[in-house]
C-alpha positions as a printed Julia matrix, in Angstrom:
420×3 Matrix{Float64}:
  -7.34   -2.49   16.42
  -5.83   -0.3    19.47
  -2.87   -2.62   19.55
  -2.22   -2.28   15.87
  -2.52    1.53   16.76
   0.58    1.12   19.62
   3.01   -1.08   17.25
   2.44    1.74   14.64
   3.26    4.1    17.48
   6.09    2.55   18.63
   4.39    1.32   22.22
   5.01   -2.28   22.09
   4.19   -3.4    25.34
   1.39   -1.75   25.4
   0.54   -3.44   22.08
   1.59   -6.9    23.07
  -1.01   -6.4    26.53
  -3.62   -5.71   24.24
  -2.82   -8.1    21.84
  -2.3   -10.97   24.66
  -5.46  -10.22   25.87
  -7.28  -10.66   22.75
  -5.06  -13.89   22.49
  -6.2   -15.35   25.25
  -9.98  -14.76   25.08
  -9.38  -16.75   21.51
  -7.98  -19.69   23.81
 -10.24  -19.85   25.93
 -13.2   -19.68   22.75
 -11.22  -22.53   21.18
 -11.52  -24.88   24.56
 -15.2   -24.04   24.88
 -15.36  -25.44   21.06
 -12.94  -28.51   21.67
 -15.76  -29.11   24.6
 -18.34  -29.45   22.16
 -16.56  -31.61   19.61
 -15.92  -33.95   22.57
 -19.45  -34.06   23.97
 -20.92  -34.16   20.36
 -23.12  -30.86   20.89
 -24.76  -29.82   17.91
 -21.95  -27.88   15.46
 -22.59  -24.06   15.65
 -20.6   -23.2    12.1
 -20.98  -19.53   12.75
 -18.87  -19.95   16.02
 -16.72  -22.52   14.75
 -15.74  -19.63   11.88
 -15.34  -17.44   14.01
 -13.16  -18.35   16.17
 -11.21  -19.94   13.2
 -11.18  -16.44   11.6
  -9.63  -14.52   15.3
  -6.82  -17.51   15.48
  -5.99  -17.86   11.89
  -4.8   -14.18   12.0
  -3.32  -14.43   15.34
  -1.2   -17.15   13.9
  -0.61  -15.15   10.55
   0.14  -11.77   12.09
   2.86  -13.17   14.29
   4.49  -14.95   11.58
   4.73  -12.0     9.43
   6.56  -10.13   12.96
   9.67   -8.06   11.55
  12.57   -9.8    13.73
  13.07   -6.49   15.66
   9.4    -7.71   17.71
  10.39  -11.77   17.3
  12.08  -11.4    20.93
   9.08   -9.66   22.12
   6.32  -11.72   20.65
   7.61  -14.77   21.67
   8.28  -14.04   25.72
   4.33  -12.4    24.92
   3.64  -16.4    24.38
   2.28  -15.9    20.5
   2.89  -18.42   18.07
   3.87  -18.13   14.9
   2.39  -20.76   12.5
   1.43  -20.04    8.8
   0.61  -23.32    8.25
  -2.08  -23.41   10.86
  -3.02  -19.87    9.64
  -3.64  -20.63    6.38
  -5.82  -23.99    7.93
  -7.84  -21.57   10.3
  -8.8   -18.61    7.39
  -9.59  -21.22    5.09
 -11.68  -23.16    7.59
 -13.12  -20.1     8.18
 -13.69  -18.85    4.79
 -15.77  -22.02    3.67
 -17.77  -22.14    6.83
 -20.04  -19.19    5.34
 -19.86  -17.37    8.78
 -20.01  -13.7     9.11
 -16.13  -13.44    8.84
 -15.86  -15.98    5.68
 -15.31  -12.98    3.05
 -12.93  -11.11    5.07
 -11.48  -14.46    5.19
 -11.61  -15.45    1.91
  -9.63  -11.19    0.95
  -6.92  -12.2     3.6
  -6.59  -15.67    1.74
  -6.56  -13.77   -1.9
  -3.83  -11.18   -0.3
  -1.62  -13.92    0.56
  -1.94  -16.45   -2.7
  -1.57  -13.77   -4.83
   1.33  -11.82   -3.44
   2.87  -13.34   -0.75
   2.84  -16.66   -2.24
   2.59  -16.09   -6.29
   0.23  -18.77   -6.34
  -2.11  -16.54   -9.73
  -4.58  -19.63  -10.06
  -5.24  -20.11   -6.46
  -6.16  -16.65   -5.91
  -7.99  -16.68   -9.43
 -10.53  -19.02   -7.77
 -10.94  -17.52   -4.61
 -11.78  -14.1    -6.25
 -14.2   -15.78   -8.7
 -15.96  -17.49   -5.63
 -16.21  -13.77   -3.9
 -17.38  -11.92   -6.61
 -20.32  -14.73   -7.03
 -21.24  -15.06   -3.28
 -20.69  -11.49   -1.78
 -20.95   -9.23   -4.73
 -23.5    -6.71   -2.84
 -20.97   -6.74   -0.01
 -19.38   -3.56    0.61
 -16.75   -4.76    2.15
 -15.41   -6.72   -0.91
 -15.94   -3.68   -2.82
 -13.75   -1.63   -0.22
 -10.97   -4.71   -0.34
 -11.36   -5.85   -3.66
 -10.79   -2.87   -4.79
  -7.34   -1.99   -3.45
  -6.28   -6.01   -4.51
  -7.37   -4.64   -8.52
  -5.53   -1.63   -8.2
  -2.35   -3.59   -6.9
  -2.62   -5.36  -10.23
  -2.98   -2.47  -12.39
  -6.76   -2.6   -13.2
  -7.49    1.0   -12.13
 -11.06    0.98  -14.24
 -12.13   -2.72  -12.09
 -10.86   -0.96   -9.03
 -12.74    2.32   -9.54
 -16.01    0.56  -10.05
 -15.13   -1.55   -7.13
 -15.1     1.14   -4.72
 -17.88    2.82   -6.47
 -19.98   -0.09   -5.36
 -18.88    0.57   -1.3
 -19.66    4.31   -2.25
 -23.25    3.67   -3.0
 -23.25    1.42    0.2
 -21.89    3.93    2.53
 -24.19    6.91    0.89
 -27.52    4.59    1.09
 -26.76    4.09    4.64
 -25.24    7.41    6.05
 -22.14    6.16    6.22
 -20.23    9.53    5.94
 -16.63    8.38    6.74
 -16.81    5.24    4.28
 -18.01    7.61    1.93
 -14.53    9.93    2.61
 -12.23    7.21    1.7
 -14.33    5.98   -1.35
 -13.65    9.52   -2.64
 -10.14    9.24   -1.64
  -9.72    5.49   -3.3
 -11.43    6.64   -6.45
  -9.45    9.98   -6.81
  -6.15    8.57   -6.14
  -7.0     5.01   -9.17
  -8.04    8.52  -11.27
  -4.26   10.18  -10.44
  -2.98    6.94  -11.03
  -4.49    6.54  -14.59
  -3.39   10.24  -15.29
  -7.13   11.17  -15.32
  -6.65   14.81  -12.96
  -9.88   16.07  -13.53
 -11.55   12.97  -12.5
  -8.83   12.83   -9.5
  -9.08   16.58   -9.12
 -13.08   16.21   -8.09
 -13.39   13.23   -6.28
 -10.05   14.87   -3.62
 -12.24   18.16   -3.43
 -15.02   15.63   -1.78
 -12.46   13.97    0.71
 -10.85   16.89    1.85
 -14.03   18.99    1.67
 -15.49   16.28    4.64
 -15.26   17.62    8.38
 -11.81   16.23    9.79
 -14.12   15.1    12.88
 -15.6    12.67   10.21
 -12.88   11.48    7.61
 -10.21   12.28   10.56
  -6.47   13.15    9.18
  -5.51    9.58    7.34
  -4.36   10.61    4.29
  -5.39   13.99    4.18
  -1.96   15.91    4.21
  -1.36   13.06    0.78
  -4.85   14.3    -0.84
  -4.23   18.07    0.18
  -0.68   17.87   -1.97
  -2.72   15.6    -5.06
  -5.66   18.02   -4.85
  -3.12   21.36   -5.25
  -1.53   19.35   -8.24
  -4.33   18.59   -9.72
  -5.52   22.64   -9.71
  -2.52   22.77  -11.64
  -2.56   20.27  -14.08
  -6.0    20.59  -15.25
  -6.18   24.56  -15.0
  -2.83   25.58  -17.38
  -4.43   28.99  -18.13
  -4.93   30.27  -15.0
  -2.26   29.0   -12.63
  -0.82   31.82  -10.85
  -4.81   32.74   -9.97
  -5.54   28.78   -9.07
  -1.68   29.3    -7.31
  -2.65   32.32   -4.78
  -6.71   31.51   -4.45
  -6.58   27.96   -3.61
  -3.46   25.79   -4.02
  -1.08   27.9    -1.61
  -3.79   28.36    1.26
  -4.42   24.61    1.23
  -0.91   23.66    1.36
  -0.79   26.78    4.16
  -3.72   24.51    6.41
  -2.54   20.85    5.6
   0.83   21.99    6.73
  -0.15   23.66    9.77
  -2.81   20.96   10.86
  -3.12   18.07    9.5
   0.57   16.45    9.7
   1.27   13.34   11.43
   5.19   12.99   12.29
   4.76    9.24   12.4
   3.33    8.88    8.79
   5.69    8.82    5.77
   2.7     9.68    3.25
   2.28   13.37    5.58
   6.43   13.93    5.47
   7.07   13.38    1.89
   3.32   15.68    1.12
   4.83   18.12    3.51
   8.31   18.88    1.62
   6.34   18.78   -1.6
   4.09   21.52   -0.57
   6.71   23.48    1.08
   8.91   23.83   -2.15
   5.66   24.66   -3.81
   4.77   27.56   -1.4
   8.62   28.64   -2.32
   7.57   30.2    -5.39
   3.62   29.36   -5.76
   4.34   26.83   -8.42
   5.25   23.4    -9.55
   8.54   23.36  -11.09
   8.07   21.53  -14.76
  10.49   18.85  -13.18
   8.27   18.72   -9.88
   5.58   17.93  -12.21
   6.12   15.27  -14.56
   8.1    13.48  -11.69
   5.01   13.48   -9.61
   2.86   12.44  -12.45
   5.14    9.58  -13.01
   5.49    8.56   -9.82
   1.42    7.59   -9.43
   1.31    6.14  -13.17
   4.14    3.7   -12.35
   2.51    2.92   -8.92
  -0.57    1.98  -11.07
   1.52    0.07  -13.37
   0.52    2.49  -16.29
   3.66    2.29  -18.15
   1.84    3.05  -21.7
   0.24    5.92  -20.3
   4.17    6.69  -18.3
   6.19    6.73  -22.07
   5.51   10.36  -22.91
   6.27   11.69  -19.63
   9.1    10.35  -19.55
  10.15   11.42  -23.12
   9.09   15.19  -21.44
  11.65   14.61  -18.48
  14.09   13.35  -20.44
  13.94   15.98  -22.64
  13.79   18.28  -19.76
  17.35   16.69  -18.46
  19.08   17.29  -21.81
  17.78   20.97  -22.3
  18.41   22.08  -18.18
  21.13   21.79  -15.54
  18.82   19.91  -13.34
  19.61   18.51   -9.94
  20.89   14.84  -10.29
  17.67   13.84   -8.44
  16.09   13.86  -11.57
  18.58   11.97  -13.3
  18.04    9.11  -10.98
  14.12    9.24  -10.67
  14.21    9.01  -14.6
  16.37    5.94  -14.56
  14.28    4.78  -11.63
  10.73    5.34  -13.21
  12.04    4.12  -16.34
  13.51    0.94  -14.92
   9.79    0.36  -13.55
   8.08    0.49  -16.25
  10.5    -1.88  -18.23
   9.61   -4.56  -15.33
   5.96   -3.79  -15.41
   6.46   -4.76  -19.05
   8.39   -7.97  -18.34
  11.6    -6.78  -19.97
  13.88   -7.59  -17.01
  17.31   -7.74  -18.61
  16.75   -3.89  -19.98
  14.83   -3.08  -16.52
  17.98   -3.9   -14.33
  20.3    -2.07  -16.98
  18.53    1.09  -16.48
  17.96    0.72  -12.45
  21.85    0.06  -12.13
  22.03    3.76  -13.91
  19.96    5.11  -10.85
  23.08    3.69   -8.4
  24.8     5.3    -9.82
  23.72    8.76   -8.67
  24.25    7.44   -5.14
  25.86   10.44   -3.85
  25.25   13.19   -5.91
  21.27   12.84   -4.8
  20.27   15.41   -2.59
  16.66   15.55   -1.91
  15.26   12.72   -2.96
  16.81   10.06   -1.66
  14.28    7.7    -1.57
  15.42    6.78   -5.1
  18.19    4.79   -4.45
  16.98    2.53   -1.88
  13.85    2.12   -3.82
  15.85    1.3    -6.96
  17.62   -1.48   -4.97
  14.66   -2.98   -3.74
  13.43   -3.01   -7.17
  16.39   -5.01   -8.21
  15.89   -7.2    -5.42
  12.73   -7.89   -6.37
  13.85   -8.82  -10.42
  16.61  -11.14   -8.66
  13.99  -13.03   -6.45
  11.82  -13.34   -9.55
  14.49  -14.9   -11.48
  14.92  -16.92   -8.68
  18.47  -15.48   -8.36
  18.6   -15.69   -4.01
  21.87  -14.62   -3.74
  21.61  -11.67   -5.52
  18.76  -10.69   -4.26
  19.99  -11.13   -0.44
  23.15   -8.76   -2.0
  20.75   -5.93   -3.1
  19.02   -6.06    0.56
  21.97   -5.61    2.23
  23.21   -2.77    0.45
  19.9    -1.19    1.45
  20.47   -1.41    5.15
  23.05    1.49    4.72
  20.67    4.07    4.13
  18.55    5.31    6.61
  16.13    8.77    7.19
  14.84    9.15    3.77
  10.98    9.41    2.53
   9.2     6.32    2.28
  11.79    4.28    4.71
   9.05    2.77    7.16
   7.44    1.75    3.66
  10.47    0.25    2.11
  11.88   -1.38    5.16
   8.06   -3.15    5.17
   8.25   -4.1     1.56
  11.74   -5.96    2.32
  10.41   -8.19    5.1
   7.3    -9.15    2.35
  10.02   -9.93   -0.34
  11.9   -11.78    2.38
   8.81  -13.4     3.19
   8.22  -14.57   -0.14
  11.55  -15.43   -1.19
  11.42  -17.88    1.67
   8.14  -19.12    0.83
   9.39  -19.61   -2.75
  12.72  -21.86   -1.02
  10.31  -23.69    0.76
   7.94  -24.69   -2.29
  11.4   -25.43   -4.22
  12.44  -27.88   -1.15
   9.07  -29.61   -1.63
């Protein structure tokens, strides 16, 4: 865990120490068990799993290495085999050690997204939910796989059941991020008063406890969710409790390094410009979580509002291009490509004339990136991910530059399967 810490600190070496010496404790566990096989000691499945489990993700985290660290890695002496991954966690997974069902999550993960394989994952999920359904831990995990799918209610009740865990046993910081998971499904779902509660619990739990993940990100969701649910008395719910929390999360709890913190940060500062969301700032941000819980139902109204908004203001051409950009998204969540890409190619073209938020237009040519690799279009899709390279320091960018290498990553596991 301290190595993934440096990497997402940008110490490297001092990562790839850590991680070498983690590395080669695994060796040396794996020639202790070859030892056995060869003298025919009684089999020990809980070790075997084990040390399946610590080499399977060795072997998967290095082959998932952006090519910036490839250089690195590979003078470190890692390898970089899926294949054997994939052997190892599954190995692992139906040796019913201690490690099988964060195993058998890492295995779901990867057949359902990285791989598109629906049925494979299907049964592996099944098998969970029958053998480890008390487990907190696939409550925790399974529930951020059904909100990646869009089932917000199955997620919710998900983490509800690691929120009962973590309160039976006093575990105060699980309990944080339950609250946190289940506010942020409710924000998603356009449920604010729901959301509005459970981020009053997170943030209202000492920072020595929950500690500052996410907590600039609530802080901002919390303020907009005074707002939303309390239309009659905003300028009071403004001055008494939105504006001094922005004040606080903005003064302590930022983290440079964090893209969640730097885009919560400018949101609260235009806020604290004139104690109040804009009617713009609004809908946007309430489309912005219902498209990222692929709620596009629950999305059509707002954006009939910002529309509507657009035609009756001189807004800022920001707006012009989130529309097109949330609208394009919820066209794809609905499977209606050919109209999806005809919108998104309207967001392009406010490249230029966007000012603040220029996330948009990278994040609308991912999106089209994305269509072309599920039409199987490579070509295309390789176009689109060049263009992005271009643009650089905008919010989100450590997030979209990820979410390119996983598309990458999939489009060549895709060629692969096709080569088969």
């Amino acid at each position: 865990m301290r190595a993934v810490f440096y990497f997402r600190t940008e110490e490297q070496l001092r990562a790839v120490f850590l991680f070498r010496r983690s590395w080669l404790a695994f060796s040396k566990a794996t020639k202790v068990q070859q030892k056995r096989d060869e003298k025919k000691w009684q089999d020990d499945p809980e070790l075997r799993g084990l040390i399946n489990f610590g080499v399977g993700m060795f072997h998967l985290i290095f082959s998932l290495v952006p090519p910036s660290l490839q250089l690195l890695t590979s003078i470190a002496g890692f390898e970089a085999d899926r294949k054997g991954a994939l052997k190892e966690l599954y190995e692992c997974y139906n040796s019913g050690c201690t490690m099988a069902a964060p195993a058998g999550l890492v295995l779901l993960m990867l057949e359902k997204f990285l791989f598109k394989k629906k049925e494979e994952a299907d049964v592996i999920w099944e098998r969970i939910l029958a053998e480890y359904s008390k487990s907190f831990i696939i409550g925790y995990m399974g529930g951020f796989v059904l909100k990646l799918e869009g089932d917000l209610e199955g997620a919710i009740k998900a983490f509800e059941i690691t929120q009962r865990f973590s309160v039976d046993e006093g575990f105060r910081q699980l309990e944080a991020s339950t609250h946190y998971s289940i506010a942020y499904c409710n924000a998603c779902g356009d449920d604010w008063e729901s959301s509005k509660n459970h981020f009053q619990l997170f943030i209202d739990t000492p920072i020595e406890i929950a500690n500052k993940n996410f907590r600039p990100w609530a802080a901002y969701l919390l303020g907009l969710s005074y707002w939303i649910t309390q239309p009659d008395s905003r300028q009071t719910i403004a001055n008494d409790k939105i504006a001094p929390l922005y004040r606080k999360a903005i003064k302590e709890w930022i983290r440079e390094e964090e893209g969640f913190d730097i885009f919560a940060r400018r949101k609260m500062k235009n806020f604290l410009k004139s104690d109040s969301f804009s009617p713009l700032e609004e809908v946007t941000a309430i489309l912005g979580l219902l498209v990222e819980g692929k709620q596009s139902e629950k999305a059509r109204p707002h954006l009939d509002k910002l529309r509507n908004l657009l035609e009756e203001t001189e807004a800022e051409r920001d707006y012009h291009a989130i529309w097109a950009f949330y609208t394009g998204e919820c066209l794809k969540i609905e499977k209606d490509l050919v109209k999806a890409v005809e919108i998104l190619q309207r967001a392009l073209e406010e490249d230029g004339k966007v000012k603040q938020e220029t996330w948009v237009i990278p994040a609308a040519l991912l999106s089209l990136a994305d269509i072309a690799a599920t039409e199987k279009d490579w070509t295309k899709a390789k176009e689109y991910m060049k263009k992005l390279k271009k643009y650089s320091k905008y919010d989100w960018e450590k997030i979209i530059a990820f979410q390119v290498f996983a598309l990458k990553q999939t489009i060549k596991e895709a060629k692969a399967q096709e080569a088969v």
